[in-house]
N, CA and C atoms as an extended XYZ file, in Angstrom:
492
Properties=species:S:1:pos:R:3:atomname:S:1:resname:S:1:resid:I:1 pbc="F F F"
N        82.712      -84.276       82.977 N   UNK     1
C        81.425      -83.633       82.799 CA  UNK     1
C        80.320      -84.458       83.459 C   UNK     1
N        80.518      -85.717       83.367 N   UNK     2
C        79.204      -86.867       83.669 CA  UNK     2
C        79.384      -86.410       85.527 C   UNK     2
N        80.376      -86.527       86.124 N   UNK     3
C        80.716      -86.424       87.287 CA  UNK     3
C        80.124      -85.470       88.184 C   UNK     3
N        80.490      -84.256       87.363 N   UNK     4
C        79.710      -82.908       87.684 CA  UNK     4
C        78.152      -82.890       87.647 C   UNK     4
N        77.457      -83.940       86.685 N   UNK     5
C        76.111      -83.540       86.397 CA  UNK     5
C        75.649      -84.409       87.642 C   UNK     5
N        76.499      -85.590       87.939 N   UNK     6
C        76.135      -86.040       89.006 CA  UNK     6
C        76.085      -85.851       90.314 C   UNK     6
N        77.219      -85.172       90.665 N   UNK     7
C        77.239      -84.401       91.907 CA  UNK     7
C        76.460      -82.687       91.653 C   UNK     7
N        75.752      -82.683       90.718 N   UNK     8
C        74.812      -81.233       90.578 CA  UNK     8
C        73.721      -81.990       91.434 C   UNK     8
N        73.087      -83.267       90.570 N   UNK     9
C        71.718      -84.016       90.828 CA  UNK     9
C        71.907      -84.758       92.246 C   UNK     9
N        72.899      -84.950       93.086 N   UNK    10
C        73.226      -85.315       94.196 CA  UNK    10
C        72.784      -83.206       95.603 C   UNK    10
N        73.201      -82.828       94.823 N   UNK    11
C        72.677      -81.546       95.265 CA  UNK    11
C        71.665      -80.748       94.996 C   UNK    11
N        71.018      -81.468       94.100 N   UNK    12
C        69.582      -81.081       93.964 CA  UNK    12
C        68.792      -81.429       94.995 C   UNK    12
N        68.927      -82.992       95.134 N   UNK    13
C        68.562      -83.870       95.989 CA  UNK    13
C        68.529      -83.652       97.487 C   UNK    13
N        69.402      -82.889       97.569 N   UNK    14
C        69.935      -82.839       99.318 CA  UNK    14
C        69.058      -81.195       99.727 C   UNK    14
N        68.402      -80.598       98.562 N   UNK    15
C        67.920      -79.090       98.438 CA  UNK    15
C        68.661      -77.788       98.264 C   UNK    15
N        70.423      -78.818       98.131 N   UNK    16
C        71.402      -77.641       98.306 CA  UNK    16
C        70.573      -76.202       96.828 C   UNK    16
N        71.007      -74.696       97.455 N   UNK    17
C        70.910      -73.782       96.392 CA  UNK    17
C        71.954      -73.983       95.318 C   UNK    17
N        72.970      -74.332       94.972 N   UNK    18
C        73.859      -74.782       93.911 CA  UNK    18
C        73.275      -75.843       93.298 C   UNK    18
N        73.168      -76.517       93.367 N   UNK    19
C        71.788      -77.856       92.877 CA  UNK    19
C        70.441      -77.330       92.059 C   UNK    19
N        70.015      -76.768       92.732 N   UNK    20
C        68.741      -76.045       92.198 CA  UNK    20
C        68.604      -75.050       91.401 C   UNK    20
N        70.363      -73.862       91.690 N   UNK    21
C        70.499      -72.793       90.279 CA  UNK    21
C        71.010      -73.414       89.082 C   UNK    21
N        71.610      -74.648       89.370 N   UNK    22
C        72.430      -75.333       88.379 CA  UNK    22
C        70.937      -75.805       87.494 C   UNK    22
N        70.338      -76.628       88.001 N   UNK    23
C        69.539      -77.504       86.991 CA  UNK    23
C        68.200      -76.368       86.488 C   UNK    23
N        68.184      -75.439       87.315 N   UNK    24
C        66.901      -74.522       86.860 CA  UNK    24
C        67.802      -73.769       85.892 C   UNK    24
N        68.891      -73.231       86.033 N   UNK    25
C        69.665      -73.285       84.552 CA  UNK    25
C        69.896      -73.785       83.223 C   UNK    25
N        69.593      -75.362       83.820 N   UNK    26
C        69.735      -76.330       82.438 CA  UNK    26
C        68.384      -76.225       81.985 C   UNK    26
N        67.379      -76.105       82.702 N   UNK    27
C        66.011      -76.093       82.466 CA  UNK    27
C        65.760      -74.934       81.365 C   UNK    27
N        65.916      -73.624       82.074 N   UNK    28
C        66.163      -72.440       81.253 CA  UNK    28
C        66.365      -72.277       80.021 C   UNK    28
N        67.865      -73.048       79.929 N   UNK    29
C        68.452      -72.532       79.032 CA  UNK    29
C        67.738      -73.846       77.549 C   UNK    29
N        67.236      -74.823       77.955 N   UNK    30
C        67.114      -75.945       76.948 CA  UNK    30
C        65.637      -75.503       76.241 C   UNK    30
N        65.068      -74.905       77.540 N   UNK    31
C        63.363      -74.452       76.812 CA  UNK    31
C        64.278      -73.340       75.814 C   UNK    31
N        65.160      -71.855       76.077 N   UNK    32
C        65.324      -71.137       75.211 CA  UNK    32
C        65.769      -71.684       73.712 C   UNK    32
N        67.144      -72.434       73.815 N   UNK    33
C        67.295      -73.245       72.611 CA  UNK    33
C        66.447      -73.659       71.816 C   UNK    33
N        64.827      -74.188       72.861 N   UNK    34
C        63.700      -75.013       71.851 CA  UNK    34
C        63.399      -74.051       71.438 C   UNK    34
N        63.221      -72.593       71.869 N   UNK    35
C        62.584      -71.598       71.011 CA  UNK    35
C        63.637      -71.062       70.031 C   UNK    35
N        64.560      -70.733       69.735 N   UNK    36
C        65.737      -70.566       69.042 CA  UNK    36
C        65.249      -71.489       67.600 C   UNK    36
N        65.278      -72.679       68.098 N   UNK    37
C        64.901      -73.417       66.595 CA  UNK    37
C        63.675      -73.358       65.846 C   UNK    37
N        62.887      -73.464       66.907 N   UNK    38
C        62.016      -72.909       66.498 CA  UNK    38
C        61.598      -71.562       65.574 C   UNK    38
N        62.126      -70.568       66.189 N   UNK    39
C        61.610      -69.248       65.631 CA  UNK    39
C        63.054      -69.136       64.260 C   UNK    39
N        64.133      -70.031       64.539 N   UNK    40
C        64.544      -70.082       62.530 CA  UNK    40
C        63.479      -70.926       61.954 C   UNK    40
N        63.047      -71.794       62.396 N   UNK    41
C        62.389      -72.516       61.634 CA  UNK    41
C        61.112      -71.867       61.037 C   UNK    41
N        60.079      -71.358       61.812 N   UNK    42
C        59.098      -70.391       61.265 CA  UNK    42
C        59.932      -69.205       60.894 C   UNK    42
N        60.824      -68.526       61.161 N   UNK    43
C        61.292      -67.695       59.926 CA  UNK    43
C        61.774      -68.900       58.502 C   UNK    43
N        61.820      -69.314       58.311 N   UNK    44
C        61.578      -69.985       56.677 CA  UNK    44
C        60.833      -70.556       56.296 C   UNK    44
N        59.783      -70.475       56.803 N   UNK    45
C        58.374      -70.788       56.362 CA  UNK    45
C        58.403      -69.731       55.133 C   UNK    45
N        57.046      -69.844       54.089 N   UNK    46
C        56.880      -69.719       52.797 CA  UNK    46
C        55.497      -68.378       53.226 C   UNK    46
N        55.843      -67.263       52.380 N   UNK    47
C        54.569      -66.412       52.528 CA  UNK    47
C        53.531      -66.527       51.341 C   UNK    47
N        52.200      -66.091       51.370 N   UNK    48
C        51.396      -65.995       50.297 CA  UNK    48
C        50.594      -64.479       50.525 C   UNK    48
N        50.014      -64.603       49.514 N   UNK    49
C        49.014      -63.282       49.973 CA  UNK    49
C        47.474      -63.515       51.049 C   UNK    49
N        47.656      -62.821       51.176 N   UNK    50
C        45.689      -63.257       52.348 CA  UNK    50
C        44.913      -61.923       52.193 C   UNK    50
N        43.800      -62.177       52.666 N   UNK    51
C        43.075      -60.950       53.168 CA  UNK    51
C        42.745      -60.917       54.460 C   UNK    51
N        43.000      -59.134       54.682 N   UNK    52
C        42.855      -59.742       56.610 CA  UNK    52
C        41.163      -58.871       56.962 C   UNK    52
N        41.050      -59.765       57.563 N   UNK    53
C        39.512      -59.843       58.112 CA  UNK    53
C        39.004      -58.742       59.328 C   UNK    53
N        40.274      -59.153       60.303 N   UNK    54
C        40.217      -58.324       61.801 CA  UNK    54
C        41.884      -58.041       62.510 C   UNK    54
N        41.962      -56.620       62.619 N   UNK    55
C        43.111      -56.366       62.946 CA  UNK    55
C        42.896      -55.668       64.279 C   UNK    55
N        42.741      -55.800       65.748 N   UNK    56
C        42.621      -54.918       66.510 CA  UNK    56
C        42.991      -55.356       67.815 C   UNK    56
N        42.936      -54.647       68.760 N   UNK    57
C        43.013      -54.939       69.792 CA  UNK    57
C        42.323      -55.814       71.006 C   UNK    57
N        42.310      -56.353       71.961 N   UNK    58
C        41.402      -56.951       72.514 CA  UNK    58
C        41.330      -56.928       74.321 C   UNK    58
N        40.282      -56.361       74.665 N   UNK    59
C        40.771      -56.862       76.375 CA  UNK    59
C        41.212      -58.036       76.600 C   UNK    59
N        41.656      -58.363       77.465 N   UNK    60
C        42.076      -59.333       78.063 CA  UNK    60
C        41.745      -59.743       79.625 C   UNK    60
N        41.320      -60.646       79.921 N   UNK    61
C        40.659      -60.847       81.305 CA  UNK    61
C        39.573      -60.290       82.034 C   UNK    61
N        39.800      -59.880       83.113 N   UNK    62
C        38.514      -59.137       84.049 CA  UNK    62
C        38.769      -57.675       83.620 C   UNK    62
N        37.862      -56.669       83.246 N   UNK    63
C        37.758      -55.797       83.253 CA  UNK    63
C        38.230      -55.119       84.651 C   UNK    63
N        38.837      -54.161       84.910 N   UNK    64
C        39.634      -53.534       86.005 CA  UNK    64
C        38.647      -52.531       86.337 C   UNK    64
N        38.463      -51.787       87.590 N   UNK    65
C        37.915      -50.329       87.798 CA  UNK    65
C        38.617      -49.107       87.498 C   UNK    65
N        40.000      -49.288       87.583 N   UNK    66
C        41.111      -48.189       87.069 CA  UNK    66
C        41.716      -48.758       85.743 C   UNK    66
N        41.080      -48.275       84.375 N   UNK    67
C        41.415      -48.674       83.484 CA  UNK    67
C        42.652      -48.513       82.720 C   UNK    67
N        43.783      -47.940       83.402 N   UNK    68
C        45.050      -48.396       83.625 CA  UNK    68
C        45.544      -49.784       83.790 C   UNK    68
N        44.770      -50.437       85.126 N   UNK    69
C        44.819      -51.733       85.018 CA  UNK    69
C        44.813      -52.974       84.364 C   UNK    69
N        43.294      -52.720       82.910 N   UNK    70
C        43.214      -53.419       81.875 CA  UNK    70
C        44.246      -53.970       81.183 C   UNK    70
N        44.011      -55.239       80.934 N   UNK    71
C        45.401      -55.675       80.102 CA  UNK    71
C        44.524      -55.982       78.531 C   UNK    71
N        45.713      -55.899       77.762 N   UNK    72
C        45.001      -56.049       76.040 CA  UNK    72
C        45.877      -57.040       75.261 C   UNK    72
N        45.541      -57.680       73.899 N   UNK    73
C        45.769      -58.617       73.516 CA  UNK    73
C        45.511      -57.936       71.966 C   UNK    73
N        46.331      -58.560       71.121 N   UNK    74
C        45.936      -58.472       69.552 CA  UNK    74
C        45.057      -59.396       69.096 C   UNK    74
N        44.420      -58.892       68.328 N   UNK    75
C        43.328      -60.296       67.977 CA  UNK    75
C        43.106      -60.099       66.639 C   UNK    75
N        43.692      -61.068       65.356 N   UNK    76
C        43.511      -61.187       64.370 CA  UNK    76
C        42.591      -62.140       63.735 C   UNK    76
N        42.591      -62.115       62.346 N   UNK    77
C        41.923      -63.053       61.636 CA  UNK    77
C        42.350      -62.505       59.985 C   UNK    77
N        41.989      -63.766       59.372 N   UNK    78
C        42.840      -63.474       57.845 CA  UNK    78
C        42.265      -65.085       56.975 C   UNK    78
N        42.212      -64.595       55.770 N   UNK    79
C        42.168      -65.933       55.373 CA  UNK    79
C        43.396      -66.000       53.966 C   UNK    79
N        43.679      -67.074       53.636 N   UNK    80
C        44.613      -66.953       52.561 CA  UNK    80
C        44.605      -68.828       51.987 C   UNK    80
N        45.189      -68.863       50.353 N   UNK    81
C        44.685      -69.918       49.854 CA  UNK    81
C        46.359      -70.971       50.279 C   UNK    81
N        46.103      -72.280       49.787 N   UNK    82
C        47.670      -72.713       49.886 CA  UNK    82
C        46.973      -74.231       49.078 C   UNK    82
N        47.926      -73.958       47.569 N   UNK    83
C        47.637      -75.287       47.083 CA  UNK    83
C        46.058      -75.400       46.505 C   UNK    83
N        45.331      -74.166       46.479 N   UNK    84
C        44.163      -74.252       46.052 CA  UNK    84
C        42.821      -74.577       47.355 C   UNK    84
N        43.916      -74.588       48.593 N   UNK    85
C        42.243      -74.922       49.852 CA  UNK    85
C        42.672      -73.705       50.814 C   UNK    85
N        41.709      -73.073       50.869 N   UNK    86
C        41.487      -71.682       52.097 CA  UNK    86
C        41.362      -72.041       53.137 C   UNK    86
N        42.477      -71.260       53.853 N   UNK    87
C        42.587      -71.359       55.710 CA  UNK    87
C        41.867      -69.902       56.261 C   UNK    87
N        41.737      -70.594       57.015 N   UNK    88
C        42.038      -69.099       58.323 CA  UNK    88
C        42.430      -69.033       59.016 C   UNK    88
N        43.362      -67.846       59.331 N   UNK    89
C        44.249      -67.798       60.681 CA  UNK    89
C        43.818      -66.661       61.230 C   UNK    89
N        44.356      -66.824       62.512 N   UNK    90
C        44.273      -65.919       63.597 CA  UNK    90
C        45.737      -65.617       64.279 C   UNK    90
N        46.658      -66.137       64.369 N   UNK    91
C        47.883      -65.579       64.783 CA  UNK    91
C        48.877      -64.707       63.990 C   UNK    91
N        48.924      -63.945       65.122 N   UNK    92
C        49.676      -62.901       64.362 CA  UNK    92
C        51.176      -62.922       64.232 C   UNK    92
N        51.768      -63.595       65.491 N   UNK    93
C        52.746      -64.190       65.999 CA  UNK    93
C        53.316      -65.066       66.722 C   UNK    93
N        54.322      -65.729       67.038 N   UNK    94
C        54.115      -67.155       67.776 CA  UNK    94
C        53.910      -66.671       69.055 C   UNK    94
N        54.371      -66.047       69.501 N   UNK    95
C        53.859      -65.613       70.975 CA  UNK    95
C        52.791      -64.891       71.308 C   UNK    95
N        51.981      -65.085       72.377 N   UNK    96
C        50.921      -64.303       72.511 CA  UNK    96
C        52.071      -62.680       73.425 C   UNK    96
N        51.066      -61.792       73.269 N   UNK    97
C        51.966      -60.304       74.163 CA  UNK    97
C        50.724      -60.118       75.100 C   UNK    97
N        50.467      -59.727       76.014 N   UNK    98
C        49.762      -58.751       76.742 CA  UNK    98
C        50.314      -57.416       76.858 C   UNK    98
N        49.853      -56.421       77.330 N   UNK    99
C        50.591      -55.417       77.554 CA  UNK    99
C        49.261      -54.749       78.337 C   UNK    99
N        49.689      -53.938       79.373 N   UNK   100
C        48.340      -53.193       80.073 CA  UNK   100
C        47.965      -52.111       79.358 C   UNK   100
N        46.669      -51.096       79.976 N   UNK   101
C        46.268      -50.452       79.297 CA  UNK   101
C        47.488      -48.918       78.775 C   UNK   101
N        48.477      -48.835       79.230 N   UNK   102
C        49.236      -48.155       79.333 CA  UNK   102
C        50.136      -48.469       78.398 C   UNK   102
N        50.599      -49.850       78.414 N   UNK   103
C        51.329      -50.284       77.279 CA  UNK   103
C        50.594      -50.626       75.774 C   UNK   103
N        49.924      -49.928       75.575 N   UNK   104
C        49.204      -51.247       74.319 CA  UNK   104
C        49.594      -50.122       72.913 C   UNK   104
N        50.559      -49.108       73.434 N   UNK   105
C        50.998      -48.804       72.316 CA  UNK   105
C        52.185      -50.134       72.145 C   UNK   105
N        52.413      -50.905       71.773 N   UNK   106
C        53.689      -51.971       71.998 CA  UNK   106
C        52.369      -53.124       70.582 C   UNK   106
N        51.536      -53.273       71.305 N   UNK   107
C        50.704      -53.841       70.279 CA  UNK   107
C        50.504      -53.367       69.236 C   UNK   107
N        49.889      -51.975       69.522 N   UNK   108
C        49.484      -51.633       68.056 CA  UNK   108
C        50.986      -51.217       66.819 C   UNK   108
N        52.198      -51.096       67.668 N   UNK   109
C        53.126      -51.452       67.273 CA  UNK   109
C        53.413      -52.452       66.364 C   UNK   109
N        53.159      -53.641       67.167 N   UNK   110
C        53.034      -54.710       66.442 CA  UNK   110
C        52.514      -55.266       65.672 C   UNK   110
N        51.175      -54.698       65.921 N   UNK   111
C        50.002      -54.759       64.042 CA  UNK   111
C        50.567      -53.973       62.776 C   UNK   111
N        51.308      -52.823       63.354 N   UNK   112
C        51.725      -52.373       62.111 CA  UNK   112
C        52.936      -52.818       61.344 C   UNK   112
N        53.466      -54.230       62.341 N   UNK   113
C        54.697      -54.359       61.387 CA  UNK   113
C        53.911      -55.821       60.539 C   UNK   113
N        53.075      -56.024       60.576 N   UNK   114
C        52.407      -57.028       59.250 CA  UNK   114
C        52.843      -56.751       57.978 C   UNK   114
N        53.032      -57.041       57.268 N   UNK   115
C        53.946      -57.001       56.153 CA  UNK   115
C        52.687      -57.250       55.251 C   UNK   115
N        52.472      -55.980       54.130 N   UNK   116
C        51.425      -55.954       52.824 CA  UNK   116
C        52.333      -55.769       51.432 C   UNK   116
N        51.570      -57.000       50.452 N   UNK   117
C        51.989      -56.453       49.148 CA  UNK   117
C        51.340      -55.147       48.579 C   UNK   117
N        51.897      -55.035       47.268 N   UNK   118
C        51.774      -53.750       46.891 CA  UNK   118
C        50.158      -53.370       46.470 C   UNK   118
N        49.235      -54.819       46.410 N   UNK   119
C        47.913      -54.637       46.016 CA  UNK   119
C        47.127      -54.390       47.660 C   UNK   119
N        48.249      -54.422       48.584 N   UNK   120
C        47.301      -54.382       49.754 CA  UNK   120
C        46.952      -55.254       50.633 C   UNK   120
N        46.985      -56.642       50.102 N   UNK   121
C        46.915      -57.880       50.500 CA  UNK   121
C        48.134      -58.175       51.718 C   UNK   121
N        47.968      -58.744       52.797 N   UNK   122
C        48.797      -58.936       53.866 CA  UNK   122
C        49.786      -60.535       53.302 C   UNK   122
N        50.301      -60.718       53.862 N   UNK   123
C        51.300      -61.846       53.497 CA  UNK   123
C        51.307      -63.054       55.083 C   UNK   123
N        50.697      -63.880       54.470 N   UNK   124
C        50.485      -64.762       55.403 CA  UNK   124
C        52.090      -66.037       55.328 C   UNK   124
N        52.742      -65.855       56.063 N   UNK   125
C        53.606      -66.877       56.505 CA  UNK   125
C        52.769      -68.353       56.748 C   UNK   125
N        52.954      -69.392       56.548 N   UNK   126
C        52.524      -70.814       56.989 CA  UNK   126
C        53.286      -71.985       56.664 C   UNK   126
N        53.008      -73.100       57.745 N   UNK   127
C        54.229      -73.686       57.622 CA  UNK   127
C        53.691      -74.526       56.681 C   UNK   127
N        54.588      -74.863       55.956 N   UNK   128
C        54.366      -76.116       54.317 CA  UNK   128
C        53.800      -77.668       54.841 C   UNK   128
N        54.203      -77.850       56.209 N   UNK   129
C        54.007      -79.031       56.501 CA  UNK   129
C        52.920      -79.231       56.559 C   UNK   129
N        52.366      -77.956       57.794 N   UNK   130
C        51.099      -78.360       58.056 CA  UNK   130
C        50.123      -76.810       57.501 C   UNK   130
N        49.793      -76.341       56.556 N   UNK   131
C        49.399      -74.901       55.694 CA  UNK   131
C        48.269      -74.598       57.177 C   UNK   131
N        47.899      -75.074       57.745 N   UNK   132
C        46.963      -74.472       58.791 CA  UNK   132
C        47.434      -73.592       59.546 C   UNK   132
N        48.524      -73.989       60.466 N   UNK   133
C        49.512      -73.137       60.632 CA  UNK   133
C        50.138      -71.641       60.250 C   UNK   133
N        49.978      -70.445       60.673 N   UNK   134
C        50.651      -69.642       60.066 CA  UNK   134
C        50.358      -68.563       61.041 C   UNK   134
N        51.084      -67.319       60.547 N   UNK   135
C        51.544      -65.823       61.630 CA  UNK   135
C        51.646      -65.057       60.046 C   UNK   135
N        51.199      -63.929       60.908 N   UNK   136
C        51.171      -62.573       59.788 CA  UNK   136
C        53.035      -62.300       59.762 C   UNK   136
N        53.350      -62.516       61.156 N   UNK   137
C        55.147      -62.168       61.394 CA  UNK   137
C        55.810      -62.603       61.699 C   UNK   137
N        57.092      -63.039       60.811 N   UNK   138
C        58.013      -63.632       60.893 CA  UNK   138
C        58.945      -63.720       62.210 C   UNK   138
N        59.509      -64.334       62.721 N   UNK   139
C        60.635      -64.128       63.621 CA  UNK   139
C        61.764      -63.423       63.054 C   UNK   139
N        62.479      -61.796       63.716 N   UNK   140
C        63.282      -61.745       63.124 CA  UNK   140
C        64.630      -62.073       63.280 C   UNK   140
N        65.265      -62.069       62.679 N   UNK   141
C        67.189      -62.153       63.216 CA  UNK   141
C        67.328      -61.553       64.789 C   UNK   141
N        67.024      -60.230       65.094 N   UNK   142
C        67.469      -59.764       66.388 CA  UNK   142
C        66.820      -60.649       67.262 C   UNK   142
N        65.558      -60.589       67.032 N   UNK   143
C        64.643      -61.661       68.627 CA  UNK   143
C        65.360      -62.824       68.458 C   UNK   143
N        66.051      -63.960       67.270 N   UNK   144
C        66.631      -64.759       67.425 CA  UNK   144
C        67.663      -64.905       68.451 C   UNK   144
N        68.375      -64.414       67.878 N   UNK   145
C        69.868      -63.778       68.386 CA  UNK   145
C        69.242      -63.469       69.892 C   UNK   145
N        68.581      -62.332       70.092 N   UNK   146
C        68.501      -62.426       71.646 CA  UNK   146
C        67.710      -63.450       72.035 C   UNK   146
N        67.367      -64.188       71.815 N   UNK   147
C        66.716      -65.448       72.756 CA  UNK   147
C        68.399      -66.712       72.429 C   UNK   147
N        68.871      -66.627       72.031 N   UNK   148
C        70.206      -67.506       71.887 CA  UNK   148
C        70.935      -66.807       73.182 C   UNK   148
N        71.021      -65.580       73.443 N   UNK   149
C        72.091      -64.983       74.495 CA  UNK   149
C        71.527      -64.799       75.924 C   UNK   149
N        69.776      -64.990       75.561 N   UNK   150
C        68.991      -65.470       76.770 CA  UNK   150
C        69.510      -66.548       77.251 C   UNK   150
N        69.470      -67.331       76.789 N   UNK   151
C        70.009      -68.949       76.672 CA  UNK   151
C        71.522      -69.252       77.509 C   UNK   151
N        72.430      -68.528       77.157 N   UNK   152
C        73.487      -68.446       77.965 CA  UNK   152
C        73.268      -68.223       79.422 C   UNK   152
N        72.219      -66.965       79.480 N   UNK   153
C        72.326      -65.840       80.550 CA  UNK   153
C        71.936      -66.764       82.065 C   UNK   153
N        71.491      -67.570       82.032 N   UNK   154
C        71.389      -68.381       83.043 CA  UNK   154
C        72.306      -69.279       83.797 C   UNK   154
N        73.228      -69.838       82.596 N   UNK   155
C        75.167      -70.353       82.991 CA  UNK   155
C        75.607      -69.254       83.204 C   UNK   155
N        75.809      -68.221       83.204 N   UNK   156
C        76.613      -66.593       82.943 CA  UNK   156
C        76.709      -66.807       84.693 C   UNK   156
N        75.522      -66.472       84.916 N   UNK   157
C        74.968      -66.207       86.345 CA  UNK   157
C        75.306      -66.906       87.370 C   UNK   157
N        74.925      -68.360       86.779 N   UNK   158
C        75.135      -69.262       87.758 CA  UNK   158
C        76.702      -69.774       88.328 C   UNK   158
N        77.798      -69.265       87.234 N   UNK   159
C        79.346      -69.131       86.730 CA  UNK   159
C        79.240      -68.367       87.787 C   UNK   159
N        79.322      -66.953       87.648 N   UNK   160
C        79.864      -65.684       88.347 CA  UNK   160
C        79.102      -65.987       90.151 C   UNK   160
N        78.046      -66.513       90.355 N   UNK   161
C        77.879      -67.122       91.761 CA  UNK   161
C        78.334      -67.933       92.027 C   UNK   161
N        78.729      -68.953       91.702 N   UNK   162
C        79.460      -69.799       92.267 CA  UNK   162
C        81.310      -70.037       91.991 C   UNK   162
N        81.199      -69.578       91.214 N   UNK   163
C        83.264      -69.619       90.563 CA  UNK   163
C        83.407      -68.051       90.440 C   UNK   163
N        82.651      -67.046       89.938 N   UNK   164
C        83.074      -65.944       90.308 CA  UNK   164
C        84.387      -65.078       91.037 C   UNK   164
């Protein structure tokens, strides 16, 4: 294995394309993993109740002349207690989305999967470590799972081009 990583980085070096799909592979695939742990990890974060402040949509960037073009953004706000001291958050999720003006049904999609108790109150996720921290939405099992098979999909590729 050591051999191989060495004659990969010996072909990185030289500009060979096997060199460069190989390690932009390893690259790939190690950022996906960091998100993998990540997004179990904020899925077990602890919820509370909040109140949400601002739920809507938002332009995003330069205003376009064909407003097709426009791109949009969710833009929240919420406050909720932890331990007796009040935060406020603004994320709704760990990732930011854009979507253009065409897509922004995908957003408002996504505002509606905020999760409310039965008094109405939204449920603020935050992490225990640091309570500042927090998202209206959890990571679920499927986006896990597919960012783990993301993760492969870059060896898959780089397999079937070169040993194929």
């Amino acid at each position: 294995m050591t051999n191989y990583l060495i004659e990969m980085w010996g072909l990185l070096l030289e500009g060979s394309t096997q060199g460069i799909f190989f390690w932009a592979a390893v690259y790939a695939s190690v950022v996906l993993l960091i998100s993998v742990v990540y997004q179990i990890r904020t899925s077990l974060w602890p919820g509370v109740a909040g109140t949400l402040i601002k739920s809507d949509l938002q332009r995003f960037g330069a205003a376009e002349w064909d407003k097709s073009e426009d791109d949009y953004i969710t833009e929240t706000a919420y406050l909720y207690q932890v331990n007796g001291k009040e935060y406020k958050g603004h994320r709704l999720t760990a990732w930011t989305v854009v979507a253009s003006h065409n897509f922004r049904f995908i957003l408002k999609n996504q505002l509606n999967r905020v999760t409310k108790n039965q008094k109405g109150d939204v449920i603020v996720f935050y992490n225990p470590k640091k309570p500042e921290k927090s998202f209206l939405i959890k990571p679920g099992i499927a986006g896990i799972i597919t960012t783990a098979l993301m993760a492969l999909l870059p060896f898959l590729l780089y397999w079937v081009k070169y040993y194929g």
